[in-house]
C-alpha positions, 0 to 999 in steps of 0.5 A: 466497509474494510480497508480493503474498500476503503483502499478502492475507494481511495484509489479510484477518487485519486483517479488511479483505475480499479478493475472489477473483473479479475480478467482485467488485471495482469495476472494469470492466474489470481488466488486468495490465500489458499490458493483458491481462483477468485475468477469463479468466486464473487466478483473481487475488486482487484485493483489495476494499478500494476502497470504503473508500480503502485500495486504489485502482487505478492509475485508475477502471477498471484495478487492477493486481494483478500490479503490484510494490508499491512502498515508498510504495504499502504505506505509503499502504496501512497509512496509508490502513489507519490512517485508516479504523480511526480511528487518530491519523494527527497524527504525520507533521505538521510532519514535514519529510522528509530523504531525499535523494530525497524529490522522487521520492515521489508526491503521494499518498503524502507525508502517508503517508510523513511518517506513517510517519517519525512513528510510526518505520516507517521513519527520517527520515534524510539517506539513499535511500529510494527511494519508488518501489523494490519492497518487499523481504520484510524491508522488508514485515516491518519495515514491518507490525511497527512498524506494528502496535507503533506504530500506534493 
């Protein structure tokens, strides 16, 4: 099992929809990596939670599904996750954030990183973090545990 899956898993029992059929999903057209359609290939779960701002794709058309989920792409995911069951998200204000390669991190996952300091998914120290490493399985457990401690 990947953290692709486990990712699916998490979503689906948090009771956020996941679609098994590519033609589901709001993107036209849905490739891997190199561009090759997935909507002739295995079925791939490809995960519909789009419209409500928790998942997007890599643009308005190509998704990525086979694409490795970074550290800040799965906290953007619980953040996104946390704004849409309506939780206080005011904790990553005024967070002012230490790593040593904070730089590296995306615009778009700022505000969820400092969010997930705030609440403790991960600790705001002088350190790497490394925004843009895969989520290792233990990683995506402390992650999801504090989360689900933490998070309301």
């Amino acid at each position: 099992m990947s953290v692709h899956d486990d990712l699916s898993d998490l979503l689906t029992t948090l009771g956020v929809s996941a679609a098994f059929n590519t033609a589901e999903a709001d993107f036209s057209e849905i490739t891997d990596e190199n561009g090759i359609s997935l909507s002739t290939a295995e079925p791939v779960c490809v995960l519909s939670v789009d419209e409500n701002g928790i998942v997007t794709g890599v643009t308005s058309t190509k998704f990525s599904p086979m694409a490795e989920i970074t550290k800040e792409n799965l906290l953007v995911i619980l953040y996104r996750y946390a704004q849409y069951k309506n939780y206080d998200v005011s904790a990553g204000n005024g967070v002012e954030l230490k790593f040593t390669d904070a730089s590296r991190i995306s615009t778009y996952a700022v505000d969820a990183v400092k969010w997930a300091c705030g609440i403790g998914i991960i600790e705001n120290i002088r350190t790497t973090f490394g925004p843009k490493k895969e989520v290792l399985r233990g990683d995506f457990a402390q992650f999801i545990k504090t989360f689900c401690e933490n998070a309301n």
